[in-house]
N, C-alpha and C positions, 0 to 999 in steps of 0.2 A: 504494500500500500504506500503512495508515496504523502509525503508531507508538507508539499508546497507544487503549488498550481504554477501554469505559465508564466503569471505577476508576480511569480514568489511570494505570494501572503498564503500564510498558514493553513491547510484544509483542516477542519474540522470534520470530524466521521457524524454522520446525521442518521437516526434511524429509520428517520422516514424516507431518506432515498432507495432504500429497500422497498418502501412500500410504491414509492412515486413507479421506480423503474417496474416493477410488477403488474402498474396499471393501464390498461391502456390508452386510455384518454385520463387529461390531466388537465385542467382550466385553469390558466394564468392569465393575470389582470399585467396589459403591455404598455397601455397607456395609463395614466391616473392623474388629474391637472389639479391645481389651488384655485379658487375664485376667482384669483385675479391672474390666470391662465401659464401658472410657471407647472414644468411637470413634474413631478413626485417621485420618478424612478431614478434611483439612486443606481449607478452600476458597478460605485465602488462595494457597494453589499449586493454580496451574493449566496441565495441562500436556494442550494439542489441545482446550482446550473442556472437559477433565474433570477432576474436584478430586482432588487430591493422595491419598498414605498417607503421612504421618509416622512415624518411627519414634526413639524415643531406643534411641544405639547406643554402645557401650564397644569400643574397639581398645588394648588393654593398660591406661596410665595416660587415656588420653584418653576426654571423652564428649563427642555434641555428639547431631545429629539428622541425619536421611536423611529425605527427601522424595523416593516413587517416585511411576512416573505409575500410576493407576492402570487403564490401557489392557493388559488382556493382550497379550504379548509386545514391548512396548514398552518399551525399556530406559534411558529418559529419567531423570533424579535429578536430584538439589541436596542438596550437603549443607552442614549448615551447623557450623559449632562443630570441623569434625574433616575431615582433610587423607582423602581415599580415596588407598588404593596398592597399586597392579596386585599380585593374588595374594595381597594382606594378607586377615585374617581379622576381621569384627569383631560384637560379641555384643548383641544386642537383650535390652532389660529394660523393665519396664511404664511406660509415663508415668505419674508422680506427679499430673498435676491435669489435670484433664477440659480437651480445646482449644477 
């Protein structure tokens, strides 16, 4: 198994790539835009082969970003800048600069 992809950033072993590869059909969301029409797919995260959604996220005084995969029913994330916490609530607002 190797340890580092083309771009040399780390692979991570996922369990659900077992499941994805097993499936035959697989729904991934290619586009995803902000209100004010910047697009949300991030390709420096990648998670099973497919690029990211970004999201800037506010949980009371805190903001940071969520990166989901963008594989329907696949519940993979990274977040970065802001701590997740079971049953917390936290509020999406428009990226300020195109990614």
């Amino acid at each position: 198994m190797e340890r580092f992809d083309k771009k040399g950033m780390m692979i991570y072993p996922s369990p659900i790539r077992k499941i994805i590869r097993e499936k035959e059909k697989v729904l991934v969301i290619k586009e995803c835009y902000c209100p004010r029409g910047h697009s949300l797919i991030n390709p420096r995260a990648v998670f099973n082969g497919f690029e990211g959604i970004e999201l800037k996220v506010r949980a009371g005084d805190r903001e940071g970003r969520i990166v989901l995969s963008s594989i329907v029913g696949d519940k993979s994330r990274v977040a970065i800048g802001i701590d997740l916490k079971s049953g917390g609530n936290l509020a999406t607002f428009a990226m300020l600069e195109a990614l």
